[in-house]
C-alpha positions in Angstrom: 46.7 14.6 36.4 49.8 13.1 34.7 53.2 13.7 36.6 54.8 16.0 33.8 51.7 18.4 34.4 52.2 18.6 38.0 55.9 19.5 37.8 55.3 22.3 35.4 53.2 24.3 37.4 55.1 23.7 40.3 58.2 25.4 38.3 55.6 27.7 36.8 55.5 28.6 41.2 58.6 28.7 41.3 59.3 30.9 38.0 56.1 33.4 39.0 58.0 33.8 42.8 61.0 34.4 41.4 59.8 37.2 39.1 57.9 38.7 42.1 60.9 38.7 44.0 63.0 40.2 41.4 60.5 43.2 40.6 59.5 44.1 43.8 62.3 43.0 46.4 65.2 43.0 44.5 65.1 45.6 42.4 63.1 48.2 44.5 64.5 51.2 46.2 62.3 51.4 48.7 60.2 48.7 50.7 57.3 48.8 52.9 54.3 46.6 53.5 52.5 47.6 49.8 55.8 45.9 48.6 54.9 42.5 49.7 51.1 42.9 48.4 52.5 44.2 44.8 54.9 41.6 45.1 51.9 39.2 46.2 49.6 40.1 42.8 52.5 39.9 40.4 53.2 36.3 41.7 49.4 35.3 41.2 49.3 36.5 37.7 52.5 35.3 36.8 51.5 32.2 38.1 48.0 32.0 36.7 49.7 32.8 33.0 51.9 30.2 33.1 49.1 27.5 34.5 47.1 28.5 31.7 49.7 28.3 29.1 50.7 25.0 30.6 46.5 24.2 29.9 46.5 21.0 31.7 43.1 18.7 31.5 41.1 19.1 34.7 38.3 15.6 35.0 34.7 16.7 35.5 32.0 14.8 36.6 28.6 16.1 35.4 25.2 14.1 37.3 21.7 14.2 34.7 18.8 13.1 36.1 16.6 11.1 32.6 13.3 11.1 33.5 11.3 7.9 31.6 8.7 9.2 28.6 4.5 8.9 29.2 3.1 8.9 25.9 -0.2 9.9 25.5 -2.1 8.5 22.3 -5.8 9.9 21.8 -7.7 9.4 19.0 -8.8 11.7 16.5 -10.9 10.2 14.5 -14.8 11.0 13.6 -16.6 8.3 15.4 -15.1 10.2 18.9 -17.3 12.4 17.6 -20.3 11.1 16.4 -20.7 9.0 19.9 -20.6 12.6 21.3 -16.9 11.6 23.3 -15.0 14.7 22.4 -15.5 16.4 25.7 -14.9 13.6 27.7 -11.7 12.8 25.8 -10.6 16.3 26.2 -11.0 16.4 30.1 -9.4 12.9 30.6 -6.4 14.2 28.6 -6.3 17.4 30.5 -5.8 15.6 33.2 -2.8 13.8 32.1 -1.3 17.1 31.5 -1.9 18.9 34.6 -1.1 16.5 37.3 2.3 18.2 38.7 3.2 14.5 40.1 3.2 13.2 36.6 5.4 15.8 35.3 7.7 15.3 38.2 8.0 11.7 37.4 7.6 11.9 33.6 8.7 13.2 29.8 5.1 13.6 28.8 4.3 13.5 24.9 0.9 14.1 23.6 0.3 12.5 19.7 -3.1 11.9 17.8 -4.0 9.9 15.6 -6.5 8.6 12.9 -5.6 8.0 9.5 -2.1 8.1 10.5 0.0 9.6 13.9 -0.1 13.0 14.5 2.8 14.6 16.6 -0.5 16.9 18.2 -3.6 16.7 19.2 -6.0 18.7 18.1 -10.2 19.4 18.9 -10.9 19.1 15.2 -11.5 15.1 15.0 -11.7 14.8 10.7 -10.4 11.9 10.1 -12.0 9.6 8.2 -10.4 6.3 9.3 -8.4 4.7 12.0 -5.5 2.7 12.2 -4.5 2.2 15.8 -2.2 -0.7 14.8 0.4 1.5 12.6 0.1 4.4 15.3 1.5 2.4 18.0 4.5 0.5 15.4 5.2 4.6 14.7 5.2 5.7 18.3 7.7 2.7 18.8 10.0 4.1 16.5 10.2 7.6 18.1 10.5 6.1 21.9 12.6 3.1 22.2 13.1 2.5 25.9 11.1 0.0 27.7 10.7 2.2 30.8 7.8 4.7 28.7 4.5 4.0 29.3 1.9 4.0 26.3 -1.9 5.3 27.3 -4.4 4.9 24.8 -7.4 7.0 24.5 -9.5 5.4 22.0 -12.5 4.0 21.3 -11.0 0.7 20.1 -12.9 1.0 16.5 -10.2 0.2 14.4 -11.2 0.6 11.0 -8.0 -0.4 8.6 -4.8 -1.9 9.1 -3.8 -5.3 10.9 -5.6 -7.0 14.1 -4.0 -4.2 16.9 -4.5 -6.5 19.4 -2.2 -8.6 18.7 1.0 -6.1 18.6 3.5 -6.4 20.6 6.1 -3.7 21.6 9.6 -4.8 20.3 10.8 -2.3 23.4 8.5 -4.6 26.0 6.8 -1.0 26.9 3.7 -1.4 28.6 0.5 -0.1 27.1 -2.5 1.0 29.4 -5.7 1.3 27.2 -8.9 4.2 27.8 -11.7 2.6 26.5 -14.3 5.7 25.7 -17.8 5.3 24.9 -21.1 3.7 26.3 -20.2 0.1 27.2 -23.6 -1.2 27.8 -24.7 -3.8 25.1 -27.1 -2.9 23.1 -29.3 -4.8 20.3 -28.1 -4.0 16.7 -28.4 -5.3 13.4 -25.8 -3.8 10.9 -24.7 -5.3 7.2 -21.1 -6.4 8.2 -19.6 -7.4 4.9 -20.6 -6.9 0.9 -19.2 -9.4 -1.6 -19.9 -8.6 -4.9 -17.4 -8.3 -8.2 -16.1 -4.9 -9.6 -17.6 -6.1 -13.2 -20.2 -8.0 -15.0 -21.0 -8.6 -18.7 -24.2 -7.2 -20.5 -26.8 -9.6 -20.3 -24.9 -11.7 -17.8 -26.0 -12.8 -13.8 -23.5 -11.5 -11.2 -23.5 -13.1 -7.8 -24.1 -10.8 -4.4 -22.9 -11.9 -1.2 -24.1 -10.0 1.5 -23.1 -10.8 5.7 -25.9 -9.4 8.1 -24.7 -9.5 12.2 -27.2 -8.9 14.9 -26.0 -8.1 18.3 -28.9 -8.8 21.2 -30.4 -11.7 23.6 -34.1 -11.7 22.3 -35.2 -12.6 18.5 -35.7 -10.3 16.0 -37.1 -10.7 12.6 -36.1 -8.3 9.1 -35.7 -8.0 5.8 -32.5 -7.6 3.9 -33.7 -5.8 0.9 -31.2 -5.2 -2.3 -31.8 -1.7 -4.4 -30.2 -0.9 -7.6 -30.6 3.0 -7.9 -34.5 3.1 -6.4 -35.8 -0.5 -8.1 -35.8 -3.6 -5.7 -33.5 -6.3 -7.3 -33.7 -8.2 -4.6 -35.1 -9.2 -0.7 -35.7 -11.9 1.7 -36.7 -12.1 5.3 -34.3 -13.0 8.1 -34.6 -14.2 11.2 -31.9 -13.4 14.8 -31.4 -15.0 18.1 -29.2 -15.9 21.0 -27.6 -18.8 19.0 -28.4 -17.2 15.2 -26.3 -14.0 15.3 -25.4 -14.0 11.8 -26.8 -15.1 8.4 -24.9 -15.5 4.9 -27.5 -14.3 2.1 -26.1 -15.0 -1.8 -27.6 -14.3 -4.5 -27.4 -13.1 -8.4 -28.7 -10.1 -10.3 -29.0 -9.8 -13.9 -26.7 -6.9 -15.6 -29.0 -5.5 -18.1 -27.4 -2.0 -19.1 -24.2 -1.1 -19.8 -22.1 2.1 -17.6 -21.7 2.0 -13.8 -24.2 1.2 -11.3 -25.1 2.1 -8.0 -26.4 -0.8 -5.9 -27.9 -0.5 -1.8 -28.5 -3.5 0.4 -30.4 -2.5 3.5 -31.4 -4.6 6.6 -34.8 -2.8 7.8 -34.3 -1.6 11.3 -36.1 -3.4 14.0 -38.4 -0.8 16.3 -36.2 1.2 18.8 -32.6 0.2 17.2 -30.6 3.0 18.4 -27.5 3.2 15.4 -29.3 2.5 12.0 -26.2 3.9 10.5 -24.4 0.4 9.9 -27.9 -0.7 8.5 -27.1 -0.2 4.6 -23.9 0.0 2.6 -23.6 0.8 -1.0 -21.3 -1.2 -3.6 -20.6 -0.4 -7.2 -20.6 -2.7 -10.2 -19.5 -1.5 -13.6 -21.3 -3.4 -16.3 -19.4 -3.5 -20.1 -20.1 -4.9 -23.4 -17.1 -6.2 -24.2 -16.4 -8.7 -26.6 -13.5 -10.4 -28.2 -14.0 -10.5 -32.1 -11.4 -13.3 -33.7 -10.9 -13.6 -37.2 -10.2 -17.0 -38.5 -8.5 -17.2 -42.3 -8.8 -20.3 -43.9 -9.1 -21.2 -47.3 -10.2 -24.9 -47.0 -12.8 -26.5 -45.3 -12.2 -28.7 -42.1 -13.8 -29.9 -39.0 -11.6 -28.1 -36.5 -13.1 -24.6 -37.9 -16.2 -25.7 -36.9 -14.5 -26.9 -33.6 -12.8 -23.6 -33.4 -16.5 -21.5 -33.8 -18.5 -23.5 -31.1 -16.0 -23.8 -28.6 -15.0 -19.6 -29.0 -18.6 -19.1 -29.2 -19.5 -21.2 -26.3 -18.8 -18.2 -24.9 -21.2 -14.9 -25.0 -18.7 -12.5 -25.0 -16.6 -14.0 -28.1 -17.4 -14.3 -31.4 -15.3 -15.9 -34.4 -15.7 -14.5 -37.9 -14.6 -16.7 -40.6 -13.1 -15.5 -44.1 -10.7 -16.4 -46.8 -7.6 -15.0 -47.7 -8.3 -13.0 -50.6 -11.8 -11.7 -48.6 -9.2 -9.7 -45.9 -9.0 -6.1 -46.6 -8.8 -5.1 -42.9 -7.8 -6.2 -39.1 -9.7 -3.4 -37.8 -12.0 -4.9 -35.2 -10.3 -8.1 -34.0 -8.3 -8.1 -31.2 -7.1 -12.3 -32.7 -5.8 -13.1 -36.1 -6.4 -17.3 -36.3 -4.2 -18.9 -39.6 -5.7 -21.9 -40.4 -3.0 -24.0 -42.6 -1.8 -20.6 -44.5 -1.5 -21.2 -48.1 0.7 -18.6 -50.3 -2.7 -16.6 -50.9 -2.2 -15.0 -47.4 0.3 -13.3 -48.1 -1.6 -9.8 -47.9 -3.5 -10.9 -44.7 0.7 -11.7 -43.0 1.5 -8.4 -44.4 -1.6 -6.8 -42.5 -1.0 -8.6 -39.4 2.6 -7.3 -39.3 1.4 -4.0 -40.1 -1.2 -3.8 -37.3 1.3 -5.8 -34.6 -1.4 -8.3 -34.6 -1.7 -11.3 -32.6 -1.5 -14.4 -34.1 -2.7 -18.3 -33.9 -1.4 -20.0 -36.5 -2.2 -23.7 -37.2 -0.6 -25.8 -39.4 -1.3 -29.0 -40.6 -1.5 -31.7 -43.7 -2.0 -28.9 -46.0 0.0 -26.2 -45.0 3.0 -24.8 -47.4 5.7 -24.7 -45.4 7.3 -23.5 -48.4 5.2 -20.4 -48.0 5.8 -20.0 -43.8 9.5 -20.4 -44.1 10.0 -17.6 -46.2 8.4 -15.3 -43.9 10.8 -16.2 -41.5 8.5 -15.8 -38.4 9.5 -17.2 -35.2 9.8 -20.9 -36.4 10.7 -22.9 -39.6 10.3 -26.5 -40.4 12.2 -29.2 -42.8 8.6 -30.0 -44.3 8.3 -34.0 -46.5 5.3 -35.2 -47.9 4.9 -37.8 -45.5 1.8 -37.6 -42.8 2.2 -38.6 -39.1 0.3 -39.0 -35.6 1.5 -36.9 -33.0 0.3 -37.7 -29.5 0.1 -34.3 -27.1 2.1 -34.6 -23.6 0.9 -31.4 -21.2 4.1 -29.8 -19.8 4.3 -29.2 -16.2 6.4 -25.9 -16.4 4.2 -24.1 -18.3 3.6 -20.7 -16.8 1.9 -18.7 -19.0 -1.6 -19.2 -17.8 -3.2 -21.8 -15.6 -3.7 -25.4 -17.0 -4.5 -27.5 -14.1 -8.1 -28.1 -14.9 -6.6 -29.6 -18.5 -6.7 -33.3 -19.3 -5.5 -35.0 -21.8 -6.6 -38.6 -21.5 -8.3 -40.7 -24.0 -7.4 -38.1 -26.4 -6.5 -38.9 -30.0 -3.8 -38.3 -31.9 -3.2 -35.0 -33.9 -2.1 -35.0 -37.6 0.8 -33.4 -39.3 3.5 -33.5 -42.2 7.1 -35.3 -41.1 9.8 -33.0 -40.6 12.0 -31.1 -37.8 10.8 -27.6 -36.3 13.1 -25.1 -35.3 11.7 -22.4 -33.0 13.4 -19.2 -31.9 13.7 -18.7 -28.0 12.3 -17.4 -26.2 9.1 -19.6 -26.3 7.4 -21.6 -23.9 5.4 -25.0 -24.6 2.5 -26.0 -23.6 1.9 -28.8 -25.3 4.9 -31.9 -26.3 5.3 -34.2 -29.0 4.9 -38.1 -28.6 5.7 -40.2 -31.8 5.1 -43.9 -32.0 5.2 -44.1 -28.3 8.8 -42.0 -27.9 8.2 -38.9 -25.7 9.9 -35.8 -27.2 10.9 -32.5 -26.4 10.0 -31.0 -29.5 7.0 -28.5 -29.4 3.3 -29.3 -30.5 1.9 -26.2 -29.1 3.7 -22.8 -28.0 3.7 -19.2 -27.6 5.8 -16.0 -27.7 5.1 -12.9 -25.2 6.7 -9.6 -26.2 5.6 -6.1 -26.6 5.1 -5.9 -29.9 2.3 -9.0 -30.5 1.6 -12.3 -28.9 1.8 -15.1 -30.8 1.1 -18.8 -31.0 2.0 -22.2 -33.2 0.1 -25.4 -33.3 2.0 -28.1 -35.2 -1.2 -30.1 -35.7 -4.5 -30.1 -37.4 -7.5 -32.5 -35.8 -8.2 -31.4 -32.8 -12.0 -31.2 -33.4 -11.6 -35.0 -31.8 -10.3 -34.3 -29.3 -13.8 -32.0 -28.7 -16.0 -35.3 -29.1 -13.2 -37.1 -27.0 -14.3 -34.7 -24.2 -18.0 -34.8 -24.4 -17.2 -38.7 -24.5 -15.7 -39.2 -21.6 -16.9 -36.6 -19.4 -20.2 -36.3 -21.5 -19.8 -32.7 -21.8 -17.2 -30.3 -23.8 -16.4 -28.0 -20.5 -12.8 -28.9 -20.4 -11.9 -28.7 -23.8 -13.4 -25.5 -24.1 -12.4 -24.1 -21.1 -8.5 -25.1 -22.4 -9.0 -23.4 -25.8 -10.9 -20.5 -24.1 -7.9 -19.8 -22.2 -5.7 -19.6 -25.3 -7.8 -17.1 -26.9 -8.4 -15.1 -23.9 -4.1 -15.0 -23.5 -3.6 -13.9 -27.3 -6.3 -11.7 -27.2 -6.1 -9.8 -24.4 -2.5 -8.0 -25.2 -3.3 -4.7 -24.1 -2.2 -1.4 -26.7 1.2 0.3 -25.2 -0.1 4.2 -24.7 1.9 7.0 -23.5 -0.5 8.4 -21.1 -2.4 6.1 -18.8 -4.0 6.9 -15.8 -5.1 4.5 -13.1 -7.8 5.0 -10.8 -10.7 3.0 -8.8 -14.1 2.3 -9.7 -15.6 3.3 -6.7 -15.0 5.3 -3.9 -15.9 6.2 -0.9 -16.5 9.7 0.9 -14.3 8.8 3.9 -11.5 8.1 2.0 -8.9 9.5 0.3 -10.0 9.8 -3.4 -6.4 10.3 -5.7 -6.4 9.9 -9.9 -3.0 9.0 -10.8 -1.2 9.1 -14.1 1.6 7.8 -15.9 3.7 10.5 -18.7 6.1 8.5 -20.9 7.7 10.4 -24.3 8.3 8.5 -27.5 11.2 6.4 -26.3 8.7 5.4 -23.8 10.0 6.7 -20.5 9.0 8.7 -17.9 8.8 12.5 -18.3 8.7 14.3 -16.0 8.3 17.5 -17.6 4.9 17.4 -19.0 2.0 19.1 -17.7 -1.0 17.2 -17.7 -4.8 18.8 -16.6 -7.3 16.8 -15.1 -10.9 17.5 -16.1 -14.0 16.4 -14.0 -17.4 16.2 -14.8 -20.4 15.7 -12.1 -22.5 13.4 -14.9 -25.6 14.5 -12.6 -25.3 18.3 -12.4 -22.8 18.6 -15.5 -20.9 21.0 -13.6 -16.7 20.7 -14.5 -13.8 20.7 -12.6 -10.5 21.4 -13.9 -7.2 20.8 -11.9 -3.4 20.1 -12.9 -1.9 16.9 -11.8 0.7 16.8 -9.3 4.4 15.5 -10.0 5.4 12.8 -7.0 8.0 11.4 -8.1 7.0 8.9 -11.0 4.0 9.6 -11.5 1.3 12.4 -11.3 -1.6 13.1 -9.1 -4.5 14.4 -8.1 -6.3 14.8 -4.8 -10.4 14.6 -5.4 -11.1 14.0 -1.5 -13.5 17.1 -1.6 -15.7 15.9 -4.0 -19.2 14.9 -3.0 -21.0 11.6 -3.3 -21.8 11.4 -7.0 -21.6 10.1 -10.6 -18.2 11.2 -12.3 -16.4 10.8 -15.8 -12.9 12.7 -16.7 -10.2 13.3 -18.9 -6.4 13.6 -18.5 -4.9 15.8 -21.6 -1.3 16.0 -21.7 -0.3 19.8 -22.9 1.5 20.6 -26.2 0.3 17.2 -27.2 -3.3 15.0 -28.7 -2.7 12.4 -25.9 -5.6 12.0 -24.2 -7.3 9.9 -21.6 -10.5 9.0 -20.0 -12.1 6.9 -17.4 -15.6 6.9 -14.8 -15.5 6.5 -11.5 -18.3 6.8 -8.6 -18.5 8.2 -5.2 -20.6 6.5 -2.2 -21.5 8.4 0.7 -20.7 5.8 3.2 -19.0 6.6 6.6 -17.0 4.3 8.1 -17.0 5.3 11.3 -20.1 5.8 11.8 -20.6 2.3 11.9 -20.0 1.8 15.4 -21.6 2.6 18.6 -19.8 1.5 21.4 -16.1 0.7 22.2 -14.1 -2.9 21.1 -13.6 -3.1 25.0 -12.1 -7.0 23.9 -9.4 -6.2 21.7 -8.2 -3.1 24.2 -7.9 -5.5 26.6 -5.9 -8.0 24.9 -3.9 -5.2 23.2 -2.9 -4.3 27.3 -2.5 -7.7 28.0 -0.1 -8.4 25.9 2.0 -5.5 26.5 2.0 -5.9 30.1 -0.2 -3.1 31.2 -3.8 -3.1 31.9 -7.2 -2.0 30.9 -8.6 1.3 32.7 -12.0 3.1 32.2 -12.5 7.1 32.3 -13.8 7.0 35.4 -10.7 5.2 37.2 -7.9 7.8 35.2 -7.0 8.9 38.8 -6.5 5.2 39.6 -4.5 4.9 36.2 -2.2 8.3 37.4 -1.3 6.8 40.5 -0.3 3.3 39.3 1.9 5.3 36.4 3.0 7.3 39.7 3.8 4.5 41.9 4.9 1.8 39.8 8.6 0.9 40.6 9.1 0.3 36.6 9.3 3.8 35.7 11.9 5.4 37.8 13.6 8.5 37.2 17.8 7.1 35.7 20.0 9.5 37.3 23.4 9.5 34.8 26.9 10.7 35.2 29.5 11.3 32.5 33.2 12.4 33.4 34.8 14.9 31.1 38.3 15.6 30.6 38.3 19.9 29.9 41.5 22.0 29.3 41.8 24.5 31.9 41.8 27.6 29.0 38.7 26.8 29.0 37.5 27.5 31.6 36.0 31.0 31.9 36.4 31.9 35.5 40.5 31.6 35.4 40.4 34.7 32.5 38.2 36.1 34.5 40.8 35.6 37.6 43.7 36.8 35.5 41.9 40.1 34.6 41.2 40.9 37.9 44.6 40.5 39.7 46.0 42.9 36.6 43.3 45.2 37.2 43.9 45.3 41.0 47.8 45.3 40.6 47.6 48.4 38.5 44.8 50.3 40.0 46.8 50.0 43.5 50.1 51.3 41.6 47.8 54.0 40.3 46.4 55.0 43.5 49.9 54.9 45.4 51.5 57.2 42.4 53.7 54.4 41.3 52.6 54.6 37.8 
């Protein structure tokens, strides 16, 4: 207490004596021994004003005792269940909970978890997936200190997420994993993996990888049998051992009809295989017709067209339509306009490409009237002279537009083209160089424009159906060069419409998981609304039964939660209200479990998991074992705290209380002695 203080409330003494003095001794008539107690209380409550208007700082020490956190993380999800481990679960937590030397010694906090943490745990065990690696990163974020204890109830099936056993707790807090279910090894076979691509083209051959494991000591022969719908597409007998635990199988399968198709592959259970669950998984592949129709408009004959038509055709899925310019009445149809050498007579067929937004190849050459081109000021122009050259073609190595690694141009010949400078208008990128009588250039033989509106494309350079034989020449087929020209139309051709309502969604899903539709709202300046109201319809394509729903605003975008739907064939429609925008798509449901692909707990990666954190692996029957270490252990000590405090006297409850009383007693004695 600082000196100042301490001589005030002696003076305050001092000044509450005097005052007693004066009203009692000095000024009284009479004295006797009630004198000196009146005189007594006056001086007390004097003195106790003045202390307290004086309010000096009086130091406290206050002791806590922090006791370090147990957290308890028990899984929820529905393999617990299907291995029947609920009530064992429920007893080992129980007894967590109900040992009084644990709560002596511990903060205990109980959290579930599946699909995501929990800050509860509750009997119902519905979720459909687990993801023990993101639980433990989100327990780490509510309990920081290295002194709490992390016990995991699990089965170890982790079926998402990363590799949990190899987290490590940024807070070094040990984790002690419960490994539940039967640990005896037992034979299984089970289809572990399905590769197989979301699409295939009509008439096309798709390939099927499928990865069969077999758990077990003695050999065991079966069939892995491949069903699309209820026809066999496809089977072959395997063989498993010791040493053979796992076999590769690949394959193809035609796509013969067009919509989206439910496939099977099943591994035939061996006799007296206890889980046959993890025997079969389902996949989905969409099969579509789709093909890329290009329109080439020349009004000459010349080798590259017929160039142009095999190497676009080598492909099933294109086809190239050739016409002149006055036989264009309509773009409807073709998603790639190709100008061969434009002449002034395609002028209507410009006019339609800029009507539609087209996009555009446009090769020029010998003949071309650049005359003509100039004057529709597109986006390049060229001082054009009646004199021919040979243009060599240099492949740029910052070209980023699509892949060209595959592309080579050696032995190649020259292309041909009128003299003259081309001006281009950024921003472009080239693909292709100029090289003139052995001087490599800058200036661009072949290049494209990317914008909303259209792509587009220039080749300054007519002859290229050599450098097709040029190909088959030297690597005796014309693979290369029509893989390069293939990826030119595919890049101008695949510029996909700009629409105002779009929704995305999967292909397939799958029962277990979360099945959300979600859509995108934009108004005619093409951004976001957020006011509109868009319904989502459903239809069962088996039972024909619909289901309507709004979509839900989250933020930018809408939603819609189809989790209850059962396995099953859908199509829908997304209609935005107060408008004609509308949407559709297809999508399919398998009834595949995940969970219920296990049978007995990842006892390996639980163990590492505890390793690695610095605790220890502990099974269901040693929990009283596990108690006692938690109990024992030197590392989880109570912290017993102390924090001084500084607190003004006013307030401090019991000296008001003090005041009152000695004014009370003072006058109730006057009272009582008829001095009042």
């Amino acid at each position: 207490m600082a000196t100042q203080t301490v001589l005030l409330i002696i003076a305050s003494a001092v000044v509450a004596l005097l005052v007693a003095i004066f009203q009692y001794l000095y000024k009284a008539k009479s004295k006797s021994k009630k004198t000196l107690l009146f005189a007594f209380l006056r001086f007390l409550t004097v003195f106790v004003i003045l202390v307290l208007l004086i309010n000096p700082q009086v130091s406290v020490t206050k002791t806590t005792t922090e006791k370090p956190d147990l957290i308890l993380l028990t899984d929820q999800s529905k393999s617990i269940e299907y291995l029947n481990l609920q009530q064992s679960l429920t007893q080992t937590l129980a007894k967590f909970n109900q040992s009084a030397d644990l709560k002596e010694r511990f903060a205990i906090f109980s959290y579930g978890f599946g699909e995501q943490l929990s800050d509860s745990v509750v009997d119902n065990l519905n979720s459909g997936q687990t993801q023990i690696f993101n639980s433990l990163k989100n327990v780490q974020k509510i309990h920081r200190k290295a002194q709490s204890p992390i016990v995991l109830l699990t089965d170890g099936n982790q079926t998402y997420g990363s590799d949990y056993s190899y987290y490590k707790s940024n807070h070094e807090q040990p984790i002690y994993s419960v490994p539940f279910g039967d640990t005896t090894r037992v034979e299984d076979l089970k289809i572990t993996r399905i590769n197989a691509n979301k699409y295939a083209y009509l008439n096309n051959k798709f390939p099927i990888e499928v990865l069969v494991n077999y758990a077990g000591k003695s050999s065991k022969k079966s069939e892995l049998q491949v069903y699309k719908g209820k026809q066999l597409v496809f089977k072959k007998q395997l063989s498993f051992d010791i040493q053979k635990t796992s076999e590769f199988v690949d394959f193809t399968v035609k796509a013969t009809q067009v919509g989206l198709h439910s496939y099977t592959a099943r591994i035939l259970p061996f006799t007296g295989e206890k889980n046959q669950d993890n025997n079969s998984k389902s996949f989905v592949v969409e099969t579509i017709d789709q093909k890329t129709n290009v329109l080439l408009v020349s009004d000459i004959i010349h080798s590259d067209i017929a160039a142009l038509k095999r190497t676009i055709e080598s492909n099933e899925r294109r086809s190239l339509t050739v016409k002149k310019a006055s036989e264009v009445n309509s773009l409807e149809g073709y998603q790639l306009v190709i100008a061969y050498q434009p002449k002034p007579t395609f002028r209507p067929v410009f006019d339609l490409i800029a009507k539609k937004g087209a996009q555009l190849l446009t090769i020029t050459g010998k003949q071309t009237d650049w005359t003509f081109l100039n004057r529709l000021k597109r986006n390049y122009q060229k001082n054009d002279s009646n004199q021919d050259q040979e243009i060599i073609a240099i492949l740029s190595d910052n070209f980023t537009v699509f892949n060209t690694d595959q592309f080579d141009l050696k032995d190649y010949p020259p292309l041909e083209s009128s003299f003259g400078q081309e001006t281009l208008l950024p921003p472009f990128e080239s693909l292709l160089f100029k090289k003139i009588a052995n001087v490599a250039t800058t200036d661009p033989l072949l290049a494209f424009w990317e914008n909303d509106a259209a792509n587009e494309a220039v080749l300054f350079g007519e002859g290229f159906w050599k450098w097709r034989l040029a190909n088959f020449k030297r690597d005796g087929d014309f693979k290369k060069f029509d893989d390069f020209f293939g990826k030119i139309i595919q890049f101008l051709s695949s510029k996909k419409e700009r629409k105002r309502l779009t929704a995305n969604y999967e292909s397939t899903y799958y029962t277990s998981n979360a099945i959300k539709i979600t859509a995108g709202y934009f108004n005619k300046n093409y951004e976001f609304d957020t006011k509109g109201k868009l319904l989502l319809m459903i239809t069962d394509t088996n039972t024909a039964s619909i289901k309507k729903l709004p979509m839900v605003l989250k933020g930018n975008y809408y939603e819609a939660d189809l989790s209850d739907l059962p396995a099953g064939n859908y199509t829908f429609s997304i209609n935005a209200e107060g408008t004609k925008l509308k949407t559709f798509g297809r999508f399919n449901i398998l009834d595949f479990d995940i969970e219920k692909q296990f049978f007995s707990p990842d006892i390996e990666n639980l163990s590492a998991l505890s390793v690695k954190n610095n605790g220890a692996l502990f099974y269901p029957n040693q929990i009283d074992q596990l108690i006692e270490t938690l109990i024992k252990s030197d590392q989880f000590k109570p912290i017993q705290k102390s924090r001084q405090e500084k607190l003004p006297l006013i307030s401090w409850k019991f000296m008001l209380a003090l005041l009152l009383f000695l004014l009370s007693v003072e006058w109730f004695l006057r009272k009582y002695n008829g001095l009042i």
